[in-house]
C-alpha positions as CSV (number, residue, x, y, z in Angstrom):
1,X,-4.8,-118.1,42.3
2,X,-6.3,-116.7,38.8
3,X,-9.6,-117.8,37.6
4,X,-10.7,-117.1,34.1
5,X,-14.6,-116.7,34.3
6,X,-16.6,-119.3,33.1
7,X,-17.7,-117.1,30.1
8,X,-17.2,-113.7,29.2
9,X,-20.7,-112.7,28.2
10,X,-21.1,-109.4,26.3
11,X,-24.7,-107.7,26.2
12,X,-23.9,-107.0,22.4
13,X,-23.0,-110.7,21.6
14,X,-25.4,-112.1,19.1
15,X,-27.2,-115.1,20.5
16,X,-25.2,-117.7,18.5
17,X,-22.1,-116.5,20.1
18,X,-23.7,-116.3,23.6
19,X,-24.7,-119.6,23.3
20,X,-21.1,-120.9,21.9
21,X,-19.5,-118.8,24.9
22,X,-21.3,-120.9,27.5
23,X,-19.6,-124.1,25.7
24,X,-16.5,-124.4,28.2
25,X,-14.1,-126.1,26.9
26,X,-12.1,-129.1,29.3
27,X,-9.0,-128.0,30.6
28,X,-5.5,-129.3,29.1
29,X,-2.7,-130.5,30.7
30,X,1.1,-129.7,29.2
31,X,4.4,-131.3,31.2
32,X,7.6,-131.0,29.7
33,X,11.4,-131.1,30.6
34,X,14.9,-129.5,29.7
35,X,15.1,-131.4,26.4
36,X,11.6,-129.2,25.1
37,X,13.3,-126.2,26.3
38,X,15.8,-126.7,24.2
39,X,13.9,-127.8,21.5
40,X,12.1,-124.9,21.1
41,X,15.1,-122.4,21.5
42,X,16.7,-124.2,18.7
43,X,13.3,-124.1,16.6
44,X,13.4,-120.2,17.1
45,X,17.3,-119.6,15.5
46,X,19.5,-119.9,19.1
47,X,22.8,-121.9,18.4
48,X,25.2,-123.9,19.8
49,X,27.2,-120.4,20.1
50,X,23.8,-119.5,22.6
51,X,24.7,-121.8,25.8
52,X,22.4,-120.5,27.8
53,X,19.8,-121.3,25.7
54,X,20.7,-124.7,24.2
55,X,23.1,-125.8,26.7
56,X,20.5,-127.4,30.4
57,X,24.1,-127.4,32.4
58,X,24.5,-123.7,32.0
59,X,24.3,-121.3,35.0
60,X,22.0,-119.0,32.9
61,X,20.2,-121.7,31.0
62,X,16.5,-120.8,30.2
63,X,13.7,-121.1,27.7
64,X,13.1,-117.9,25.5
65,X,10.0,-115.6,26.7
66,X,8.0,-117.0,23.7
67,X,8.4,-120.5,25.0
68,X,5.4,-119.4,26.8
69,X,3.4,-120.1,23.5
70,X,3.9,-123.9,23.4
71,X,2.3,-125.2,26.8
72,X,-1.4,-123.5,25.5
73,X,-1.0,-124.6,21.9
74,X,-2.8,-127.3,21.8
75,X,-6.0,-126.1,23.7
76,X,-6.3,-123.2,21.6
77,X,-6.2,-124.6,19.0
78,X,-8.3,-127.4,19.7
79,X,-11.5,-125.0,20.6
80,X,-14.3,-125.8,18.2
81,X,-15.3,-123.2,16.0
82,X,-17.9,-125.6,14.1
83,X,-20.7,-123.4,15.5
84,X,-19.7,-120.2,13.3
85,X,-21.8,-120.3,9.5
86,X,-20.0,-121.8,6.8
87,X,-16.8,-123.0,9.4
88,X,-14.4,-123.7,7.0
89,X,-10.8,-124.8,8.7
90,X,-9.2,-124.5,5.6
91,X,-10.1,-121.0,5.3
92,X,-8.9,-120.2,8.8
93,X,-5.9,-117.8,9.5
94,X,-3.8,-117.1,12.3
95,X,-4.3,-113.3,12.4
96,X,-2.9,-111.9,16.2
97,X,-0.7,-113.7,18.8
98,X,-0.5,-111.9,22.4
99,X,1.6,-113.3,25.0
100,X,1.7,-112.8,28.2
101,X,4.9,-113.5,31.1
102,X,3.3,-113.6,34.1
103,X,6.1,-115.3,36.0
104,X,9.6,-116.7,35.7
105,X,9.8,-119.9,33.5
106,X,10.5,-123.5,35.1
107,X,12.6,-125.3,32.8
108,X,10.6,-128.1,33.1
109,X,7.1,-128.0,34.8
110,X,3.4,-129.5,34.9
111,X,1.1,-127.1,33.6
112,X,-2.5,-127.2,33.0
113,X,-4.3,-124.8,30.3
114,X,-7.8,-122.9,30.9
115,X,-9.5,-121.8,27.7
116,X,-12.3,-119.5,26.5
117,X,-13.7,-117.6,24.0
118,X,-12.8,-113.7,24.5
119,X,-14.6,-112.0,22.1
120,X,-16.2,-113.3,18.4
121,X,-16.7,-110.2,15.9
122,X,-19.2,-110.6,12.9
123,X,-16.8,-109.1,10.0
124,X,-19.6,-109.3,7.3
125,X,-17.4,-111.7,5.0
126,X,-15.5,-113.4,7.8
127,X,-15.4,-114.2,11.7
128,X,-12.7,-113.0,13.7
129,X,-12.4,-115.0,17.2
130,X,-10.1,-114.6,20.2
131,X,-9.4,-117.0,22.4
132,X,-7.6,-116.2,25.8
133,X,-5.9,-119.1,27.5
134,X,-4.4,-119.4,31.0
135,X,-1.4,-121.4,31.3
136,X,-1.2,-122.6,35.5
137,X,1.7,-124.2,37.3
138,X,-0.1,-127.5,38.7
139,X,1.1,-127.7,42.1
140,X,1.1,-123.8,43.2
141,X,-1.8,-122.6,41.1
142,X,0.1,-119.7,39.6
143,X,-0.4,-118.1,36.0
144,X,2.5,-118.5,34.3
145,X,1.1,-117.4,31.0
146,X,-1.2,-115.8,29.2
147,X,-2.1,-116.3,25.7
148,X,-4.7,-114.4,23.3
149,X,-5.0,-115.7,19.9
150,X,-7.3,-113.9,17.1
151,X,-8.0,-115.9,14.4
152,X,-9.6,-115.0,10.9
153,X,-11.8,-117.4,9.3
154,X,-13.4,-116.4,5.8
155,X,-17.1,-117.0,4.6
156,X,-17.9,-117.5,8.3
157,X,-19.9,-113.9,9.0
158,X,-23.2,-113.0,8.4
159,X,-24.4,-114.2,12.1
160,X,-24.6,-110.4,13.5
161,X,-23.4,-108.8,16.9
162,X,-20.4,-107.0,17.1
163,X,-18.6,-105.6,14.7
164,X,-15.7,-103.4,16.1
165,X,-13.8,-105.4,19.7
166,X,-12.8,-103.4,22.9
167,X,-9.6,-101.9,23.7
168,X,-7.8,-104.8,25.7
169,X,-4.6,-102.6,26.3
170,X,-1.4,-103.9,25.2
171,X,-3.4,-107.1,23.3
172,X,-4.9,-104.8,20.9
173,X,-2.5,-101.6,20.7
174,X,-2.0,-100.3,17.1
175,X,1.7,-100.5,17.5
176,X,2.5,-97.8,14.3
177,X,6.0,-97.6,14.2
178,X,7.5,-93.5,14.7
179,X,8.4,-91.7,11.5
180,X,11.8,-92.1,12.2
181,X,14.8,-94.7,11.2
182,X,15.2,-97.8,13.4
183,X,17.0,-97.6,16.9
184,X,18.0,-101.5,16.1
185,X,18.2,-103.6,13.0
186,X,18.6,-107.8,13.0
187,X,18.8,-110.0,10.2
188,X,18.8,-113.7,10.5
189,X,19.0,-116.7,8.0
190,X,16.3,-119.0,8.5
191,X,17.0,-122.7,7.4
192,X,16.0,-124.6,4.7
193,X,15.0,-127.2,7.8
194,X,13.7,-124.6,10.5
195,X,9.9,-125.5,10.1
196,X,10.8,-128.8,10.1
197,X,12.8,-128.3,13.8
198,X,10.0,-126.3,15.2
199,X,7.2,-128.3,14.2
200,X,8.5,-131.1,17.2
201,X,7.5,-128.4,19.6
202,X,3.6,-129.3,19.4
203,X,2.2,-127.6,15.9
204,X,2.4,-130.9,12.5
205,X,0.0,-129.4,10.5
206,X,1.1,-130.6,7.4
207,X,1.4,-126.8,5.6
208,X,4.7,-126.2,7.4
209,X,6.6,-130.2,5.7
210,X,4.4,-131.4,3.1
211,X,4.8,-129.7,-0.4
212,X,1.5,-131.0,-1.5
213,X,-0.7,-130.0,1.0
214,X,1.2,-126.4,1.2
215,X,0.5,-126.4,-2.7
216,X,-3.3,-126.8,-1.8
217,X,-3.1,-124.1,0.3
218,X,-2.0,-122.0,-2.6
219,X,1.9,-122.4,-1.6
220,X,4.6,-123.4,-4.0
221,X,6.3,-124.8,-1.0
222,X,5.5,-125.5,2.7
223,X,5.4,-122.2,4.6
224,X,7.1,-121.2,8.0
225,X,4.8,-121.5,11.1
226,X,3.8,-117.9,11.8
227,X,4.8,-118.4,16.1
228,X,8.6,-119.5,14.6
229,X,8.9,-116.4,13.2
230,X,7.5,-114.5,15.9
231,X,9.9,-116.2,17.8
232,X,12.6,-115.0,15.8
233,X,11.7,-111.3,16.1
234,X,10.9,-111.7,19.5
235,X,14.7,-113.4,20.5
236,X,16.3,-109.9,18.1
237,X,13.7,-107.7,20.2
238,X,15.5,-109.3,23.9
239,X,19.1,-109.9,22.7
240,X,18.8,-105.8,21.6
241,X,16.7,-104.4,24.3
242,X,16.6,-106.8,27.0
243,X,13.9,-108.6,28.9
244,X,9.6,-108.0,28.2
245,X,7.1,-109.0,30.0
246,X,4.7,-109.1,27.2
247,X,4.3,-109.1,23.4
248,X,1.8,-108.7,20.9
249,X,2.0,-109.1,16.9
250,X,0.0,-109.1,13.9
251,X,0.8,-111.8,11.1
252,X,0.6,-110.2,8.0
253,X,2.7,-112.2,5.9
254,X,4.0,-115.7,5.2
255,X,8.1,-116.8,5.2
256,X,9.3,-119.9,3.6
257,X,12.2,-121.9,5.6
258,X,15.8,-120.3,4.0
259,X,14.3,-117.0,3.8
260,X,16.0,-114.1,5.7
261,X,14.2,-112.1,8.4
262,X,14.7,-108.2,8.6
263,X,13.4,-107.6,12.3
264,X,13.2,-103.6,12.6
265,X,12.9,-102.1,16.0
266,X,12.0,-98.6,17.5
267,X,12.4,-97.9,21.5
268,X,9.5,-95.3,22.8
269,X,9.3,-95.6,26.3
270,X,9.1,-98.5,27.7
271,X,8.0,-100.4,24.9
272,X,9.6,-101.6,21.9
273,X,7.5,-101.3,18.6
274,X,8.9,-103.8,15.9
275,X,8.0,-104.8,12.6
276,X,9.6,-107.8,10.5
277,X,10.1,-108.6,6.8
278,X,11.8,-111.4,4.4
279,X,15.2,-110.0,2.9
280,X,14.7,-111.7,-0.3
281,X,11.0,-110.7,-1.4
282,X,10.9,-107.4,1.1
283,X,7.1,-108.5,2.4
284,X,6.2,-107.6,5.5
285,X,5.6,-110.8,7.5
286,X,5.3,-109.1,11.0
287,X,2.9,-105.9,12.1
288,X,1.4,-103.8,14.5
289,X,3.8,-105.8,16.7
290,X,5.6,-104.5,20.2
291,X,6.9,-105.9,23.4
292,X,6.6,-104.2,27.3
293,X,9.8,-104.3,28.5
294,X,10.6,-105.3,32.0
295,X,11.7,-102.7,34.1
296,X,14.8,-102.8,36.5
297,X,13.4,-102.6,39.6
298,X,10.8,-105.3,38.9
299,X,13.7,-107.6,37.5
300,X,15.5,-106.9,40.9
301,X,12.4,-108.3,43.2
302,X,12.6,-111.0,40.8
């Protein structure tokens, strides 16, 4: 059974952040069944065409890999970040998603969600924090996934220590995509409702439905959820290349539901860099972004 440590102290953490890493956070509980499985495929683009991911009767049915951002949602996101100068949550962006599959997914399950703070980096004008969760099947103990999340928040440096994070391997890989055209191209149609489907899998902030809060946020409409999107790469990246067992991206632009994403895909090794951009306004929504693929042999012991 996998432990996270109680903290992950770091001789060059300023004291603020020591102190705010010794703050454990409660662990979080997740169940869900078939019908969320489903829910979520369909929030990410599958179809009724896609059986054996909207259909619980058929012989392949399954949740896509990025299901495996859902169960931790709500502890990440629920870590207070209060103690960083100036916290704004308004100012807060979702800068880096990385997901790990650490074993095959139930489609239904009682999970249970450990959470800490990584690593906190003093950016002069802004904070950037990582959270690592472990998401843990209930009865057996077992990691089932693990999440990193880097998020941004502006005004809220200034309080010293780091300035520059460590390697953490595939969680922090550049990603550059070769100097060559694409091995794989996929573009999708997002609908005008698609933030509105997702949002039932766990994240109602109001940016993604309500026109007037999006507009406060700068937006002439409401915006799609940055882990939809990712979602929609990532389901290109498997129905082109096969399985992965992990996958890392940068958000670096926003979509708005109806838009059309351009996910671009290069093969080196055994990794698949990608990169993703709207059709209609050509902005790069998508960076620094790549999957691990699975490799045959380790599919066969599975």
């Amino acid at each position: 059974m996998s432990t996270l440590p109680d903290v992950f102290a770091d001789p060059e953490d300023s004291q603020l952040v020591a102190d705010a890493k010794k703050d454990k956070p409660e662990d979080h509980e997740f169940s869900y069944t078939e019908r969320d499985v489903i829910l979520y495929n369909l929030g990410v683009g599958a179809t009724a065409k896609d059986l054996q991911w909207t259909y619980e009767s058929h012989e392949e049915f399954g949740a896509l890999p990025t299901f495996g951002v859902i169960p931790q949602f709500a502890a990440s996101s629920g870590i207070s970040l209060g103690w960083l100068p100036n916290f704004n949550p308004a100012k807060l962006l979702h800068g880096e998603q990385y997901l790990a599959i650490k074993s095959l997914i139930p489609t239904e399950g009682n999970f249970v969600n450990e959470t800490r703070l990584l690593e906190v980096l003093d950016k002069g004008k802004a904070a950037s924090v990582t959270t690592i969760v472990y998401t843990k099947d209930v009865t057996t103990g077992n990691v089932i996934f693990e999440n990193q999340i880097t998020v941004f928040i502006r005004g809220a440096g200034g309080f010293g220590g780091k300035r520059s994070g460590r390697d953490r391997g595939a969680a922090t890989a550049v990603n550059k995509p070769p100097n060559r055209q694409p091995d794989a191209v996929v573009e999708e149609k997002t609908s005008a409702s698609q933030a509105a489907l997702y949002r039932l899998s766990g994240d109602y902030n109001p940016l993604h439905i309500d026109p007037s809060f999006a507009a406060i946020g700068g937006f002439d409409q409401p915006i799609l959820h940055g882990l939809c999107f990712m979602g929609i790469a990532a389901k290109h990246v498997l129905q082109s290349f096969g399985a992965y067992k992990d996958i890392k991206v940068r958000f670096s632009g926003v979509v708005f539901p109806g838009e059309t994403l351009v996910t671009e895909m290069w093969k080196t090794g055994n990794k698949v860099i990608f990169s993703a951009k709207t059709k209609e306004r050509g902005t790069t929504v998508l960076a620094a972004a790549a999957v691990t693929l699975i490799d045959t042999d380790m599919v066969a012991r599975l």
